[in-house]
N, CA, C and O atoms as CSV, one atom per row, in Angstrom:
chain,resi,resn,atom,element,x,y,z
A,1,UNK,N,N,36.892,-0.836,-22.761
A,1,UNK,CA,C,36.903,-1.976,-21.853
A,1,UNK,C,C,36.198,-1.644,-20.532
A,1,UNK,O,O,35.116,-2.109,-20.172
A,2,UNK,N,N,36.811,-0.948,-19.995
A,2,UNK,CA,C,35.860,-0.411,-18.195
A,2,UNK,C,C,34.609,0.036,-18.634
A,2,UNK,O,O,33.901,0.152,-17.633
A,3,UNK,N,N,33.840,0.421,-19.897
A,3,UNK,CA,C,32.498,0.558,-19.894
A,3,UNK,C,C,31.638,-0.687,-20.054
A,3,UNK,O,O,30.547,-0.960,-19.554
A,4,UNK,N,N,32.585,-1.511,-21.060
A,4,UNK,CA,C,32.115,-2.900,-21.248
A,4,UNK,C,C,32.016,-3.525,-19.862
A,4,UNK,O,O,31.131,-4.334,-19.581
A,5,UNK,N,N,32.631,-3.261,-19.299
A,5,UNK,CA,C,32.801,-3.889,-17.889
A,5,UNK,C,C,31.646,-3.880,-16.800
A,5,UNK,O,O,31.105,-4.758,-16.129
A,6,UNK,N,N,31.486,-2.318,-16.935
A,6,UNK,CA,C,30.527,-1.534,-15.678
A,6,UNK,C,C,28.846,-2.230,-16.332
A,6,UNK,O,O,27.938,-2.618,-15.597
A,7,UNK,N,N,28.820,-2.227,-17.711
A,7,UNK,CA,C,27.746,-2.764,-18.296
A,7,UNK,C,C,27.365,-4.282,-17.949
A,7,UNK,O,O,26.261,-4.823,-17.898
A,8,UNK,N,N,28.230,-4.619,-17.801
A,8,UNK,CA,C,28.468,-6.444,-17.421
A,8,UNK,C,C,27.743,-6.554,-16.110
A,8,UNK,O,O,26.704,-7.169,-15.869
A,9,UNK,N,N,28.648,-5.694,-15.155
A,9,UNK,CA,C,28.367,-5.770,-13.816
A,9,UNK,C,C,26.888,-4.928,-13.056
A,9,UNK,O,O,26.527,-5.039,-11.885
A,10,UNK,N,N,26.251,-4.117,-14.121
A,10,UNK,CA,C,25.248,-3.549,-13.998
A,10,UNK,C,C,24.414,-4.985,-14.475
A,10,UNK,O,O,23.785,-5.548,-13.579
A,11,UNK,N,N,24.395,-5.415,-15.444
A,11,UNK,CA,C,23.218,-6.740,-16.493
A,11,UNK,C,C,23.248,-7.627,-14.804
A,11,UNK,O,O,22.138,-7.583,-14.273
A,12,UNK,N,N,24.273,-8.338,-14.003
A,12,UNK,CA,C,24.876,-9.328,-13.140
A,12,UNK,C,C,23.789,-8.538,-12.089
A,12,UNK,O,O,22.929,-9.113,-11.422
A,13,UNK,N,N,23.991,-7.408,-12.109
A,13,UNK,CA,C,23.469,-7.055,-10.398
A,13,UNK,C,C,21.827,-6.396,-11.088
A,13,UNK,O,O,21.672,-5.230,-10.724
A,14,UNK,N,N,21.066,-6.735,-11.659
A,14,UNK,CA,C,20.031,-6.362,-12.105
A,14,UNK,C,C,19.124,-7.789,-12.043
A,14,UNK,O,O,18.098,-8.078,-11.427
A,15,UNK,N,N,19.987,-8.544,-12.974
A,15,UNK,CA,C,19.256,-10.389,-13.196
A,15,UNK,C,C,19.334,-10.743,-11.703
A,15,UNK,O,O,18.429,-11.512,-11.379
A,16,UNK,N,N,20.348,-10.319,-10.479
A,16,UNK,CA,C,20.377,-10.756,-9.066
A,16,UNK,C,C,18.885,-10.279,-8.660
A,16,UNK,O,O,17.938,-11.001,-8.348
A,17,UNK,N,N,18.934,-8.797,-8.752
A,17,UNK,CA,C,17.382,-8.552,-8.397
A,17,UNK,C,C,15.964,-8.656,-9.037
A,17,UNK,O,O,14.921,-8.374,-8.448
A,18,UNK,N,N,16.057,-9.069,-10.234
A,18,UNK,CA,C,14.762,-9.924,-10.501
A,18,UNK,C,C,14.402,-10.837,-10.153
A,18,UNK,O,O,13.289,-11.201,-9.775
A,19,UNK,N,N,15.586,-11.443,-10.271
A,19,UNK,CA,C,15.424,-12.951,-9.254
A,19,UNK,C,C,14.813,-13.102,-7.980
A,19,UNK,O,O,13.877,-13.836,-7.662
A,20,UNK,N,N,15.645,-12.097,-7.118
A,20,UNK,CA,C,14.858,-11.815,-5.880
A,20,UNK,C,C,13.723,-11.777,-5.535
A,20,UNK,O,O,13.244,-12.345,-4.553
A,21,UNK,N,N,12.971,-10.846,-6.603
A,21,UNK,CA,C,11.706,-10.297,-6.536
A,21,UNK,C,C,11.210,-11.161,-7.058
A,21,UNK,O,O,10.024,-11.149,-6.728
A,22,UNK,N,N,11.506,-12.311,-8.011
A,22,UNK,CA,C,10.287,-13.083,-8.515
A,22,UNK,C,C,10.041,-14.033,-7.626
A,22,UNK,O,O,8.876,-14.416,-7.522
A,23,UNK,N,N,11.097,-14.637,-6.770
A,23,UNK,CA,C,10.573,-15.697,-5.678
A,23,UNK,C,C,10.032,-14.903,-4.683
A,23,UNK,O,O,9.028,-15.437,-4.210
A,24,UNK,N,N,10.379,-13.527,-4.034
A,24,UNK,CA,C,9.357,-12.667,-3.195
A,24,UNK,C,C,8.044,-13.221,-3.696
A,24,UNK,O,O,7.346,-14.022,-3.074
A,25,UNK,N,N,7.820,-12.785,-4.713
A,25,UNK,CA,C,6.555,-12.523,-5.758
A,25,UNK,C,C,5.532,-13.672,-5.365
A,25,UNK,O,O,4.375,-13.579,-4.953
A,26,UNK,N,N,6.525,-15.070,-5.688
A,26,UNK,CA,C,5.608,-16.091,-5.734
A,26,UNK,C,C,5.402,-16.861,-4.314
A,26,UNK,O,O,4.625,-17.735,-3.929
A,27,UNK,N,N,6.585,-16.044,-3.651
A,27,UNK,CA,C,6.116,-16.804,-2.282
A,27,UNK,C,C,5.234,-16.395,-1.677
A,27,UNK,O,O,4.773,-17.183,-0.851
A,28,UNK,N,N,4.495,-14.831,-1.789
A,28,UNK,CA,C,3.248,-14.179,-1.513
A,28,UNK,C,C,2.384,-14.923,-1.772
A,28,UNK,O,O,1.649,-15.386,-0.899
A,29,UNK,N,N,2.218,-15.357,-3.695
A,29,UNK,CA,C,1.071,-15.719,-4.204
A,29,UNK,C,C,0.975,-16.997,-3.209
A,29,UNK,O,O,-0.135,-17.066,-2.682
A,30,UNK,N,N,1.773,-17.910,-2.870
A,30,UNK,CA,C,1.568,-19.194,-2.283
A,30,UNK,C,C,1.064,-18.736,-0.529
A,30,UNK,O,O,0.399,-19.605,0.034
A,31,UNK,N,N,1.274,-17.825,0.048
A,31,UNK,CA,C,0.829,-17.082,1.085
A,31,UNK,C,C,-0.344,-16.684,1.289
A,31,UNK,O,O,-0.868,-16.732,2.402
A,32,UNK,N,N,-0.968,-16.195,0.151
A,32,UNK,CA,C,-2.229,-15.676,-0.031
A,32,UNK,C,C,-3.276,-17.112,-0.413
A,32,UNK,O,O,-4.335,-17.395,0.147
A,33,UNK,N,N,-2.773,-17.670,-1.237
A,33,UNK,CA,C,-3.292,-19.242,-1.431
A,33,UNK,C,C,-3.884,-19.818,-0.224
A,33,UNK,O,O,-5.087,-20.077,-0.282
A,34,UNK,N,N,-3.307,-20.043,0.763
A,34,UNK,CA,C,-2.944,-20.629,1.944
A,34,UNK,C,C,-3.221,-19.857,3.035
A,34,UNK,O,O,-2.776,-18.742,3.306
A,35,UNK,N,N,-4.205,-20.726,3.807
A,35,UNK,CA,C,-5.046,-19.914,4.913
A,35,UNK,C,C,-4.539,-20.188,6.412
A,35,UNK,O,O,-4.684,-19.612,7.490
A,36,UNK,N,N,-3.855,-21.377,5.954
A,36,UNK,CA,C,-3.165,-22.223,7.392
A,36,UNK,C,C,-2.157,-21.832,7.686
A,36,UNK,O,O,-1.831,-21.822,8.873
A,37,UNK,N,N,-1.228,-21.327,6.589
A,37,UNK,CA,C,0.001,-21.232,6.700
A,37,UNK,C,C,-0.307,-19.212,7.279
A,37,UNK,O,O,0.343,-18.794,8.237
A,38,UNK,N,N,-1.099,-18.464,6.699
A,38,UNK,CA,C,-1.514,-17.027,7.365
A,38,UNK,C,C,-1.783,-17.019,8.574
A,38,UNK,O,O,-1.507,-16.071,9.310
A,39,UNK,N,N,-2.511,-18.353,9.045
A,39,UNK,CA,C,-2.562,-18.391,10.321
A,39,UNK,C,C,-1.352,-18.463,11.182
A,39,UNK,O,O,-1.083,-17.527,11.935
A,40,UNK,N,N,-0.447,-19.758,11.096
A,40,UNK,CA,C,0.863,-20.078,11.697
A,40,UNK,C,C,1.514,-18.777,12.022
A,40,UNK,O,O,1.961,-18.428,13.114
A,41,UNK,N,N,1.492,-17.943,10.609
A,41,UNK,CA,C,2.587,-16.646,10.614
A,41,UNK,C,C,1.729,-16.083,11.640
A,41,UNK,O,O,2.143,-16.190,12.795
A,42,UNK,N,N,0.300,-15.341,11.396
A,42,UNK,CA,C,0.177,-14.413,12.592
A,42,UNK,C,C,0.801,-14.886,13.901
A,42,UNK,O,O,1.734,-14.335,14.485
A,43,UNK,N,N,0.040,-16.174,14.340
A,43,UNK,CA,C,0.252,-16.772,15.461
A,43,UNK,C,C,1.998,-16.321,16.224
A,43,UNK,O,O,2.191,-16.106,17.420
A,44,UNK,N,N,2.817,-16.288,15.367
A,44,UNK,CA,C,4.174,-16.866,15.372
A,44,UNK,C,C,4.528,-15.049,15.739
A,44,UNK,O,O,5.094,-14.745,16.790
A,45,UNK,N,N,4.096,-13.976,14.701
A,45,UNK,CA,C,4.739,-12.735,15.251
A,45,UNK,C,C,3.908,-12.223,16.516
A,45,UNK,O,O,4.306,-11.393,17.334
A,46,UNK,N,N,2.854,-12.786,16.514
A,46,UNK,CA,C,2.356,-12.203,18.379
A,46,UNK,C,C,2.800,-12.603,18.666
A,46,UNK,O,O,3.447,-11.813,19.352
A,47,UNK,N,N,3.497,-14.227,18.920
A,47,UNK,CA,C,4.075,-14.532,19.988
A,47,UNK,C,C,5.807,-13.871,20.318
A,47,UNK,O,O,6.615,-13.905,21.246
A,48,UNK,N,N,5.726,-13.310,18.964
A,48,UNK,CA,C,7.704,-12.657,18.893
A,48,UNK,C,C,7.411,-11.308,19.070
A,48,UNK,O,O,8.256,-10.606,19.625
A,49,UNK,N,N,6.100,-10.704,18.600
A,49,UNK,CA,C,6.355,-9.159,18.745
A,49,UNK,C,C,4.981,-9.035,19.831
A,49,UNK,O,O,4.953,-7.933,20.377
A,50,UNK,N,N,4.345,-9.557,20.058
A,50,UNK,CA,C,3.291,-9.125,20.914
A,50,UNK,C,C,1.909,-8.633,20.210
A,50,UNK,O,O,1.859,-8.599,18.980
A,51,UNK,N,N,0.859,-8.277,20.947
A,51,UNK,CA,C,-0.261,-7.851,20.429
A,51,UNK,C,C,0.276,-6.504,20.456
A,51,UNK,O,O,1.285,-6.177,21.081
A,52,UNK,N,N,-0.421,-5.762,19.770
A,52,UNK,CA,C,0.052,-4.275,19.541
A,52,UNK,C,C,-1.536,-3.524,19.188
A,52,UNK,O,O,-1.608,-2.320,18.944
């Protein structure tokens, strides 16, 4: 039973992080797509982190 278990909760916390990574994934591809929206972002961390 507690191996069946740990196996369960390993499959649960594995499918959590694919998940993660596949909307990471595709929110890049839509990032890279998109020239306006690369712009906004730079714009947005100079104005939060500065020129460097």
């Amino acid at each position: 039973m507690d191996r069946e278990l740990v196996t369960l909760c390993s499959e649960f916390l594995n499918s959590e992080t694919n998940t993660t990574e596949t909307v990471i994934e595709w929110r890049m591809a839509e990032l890279i797509a998109n020239e306006e929206v690369q712009r906004k972002i730079v714009e947005e961390i100079k104005e939060t982190v500065g020129e460097r």
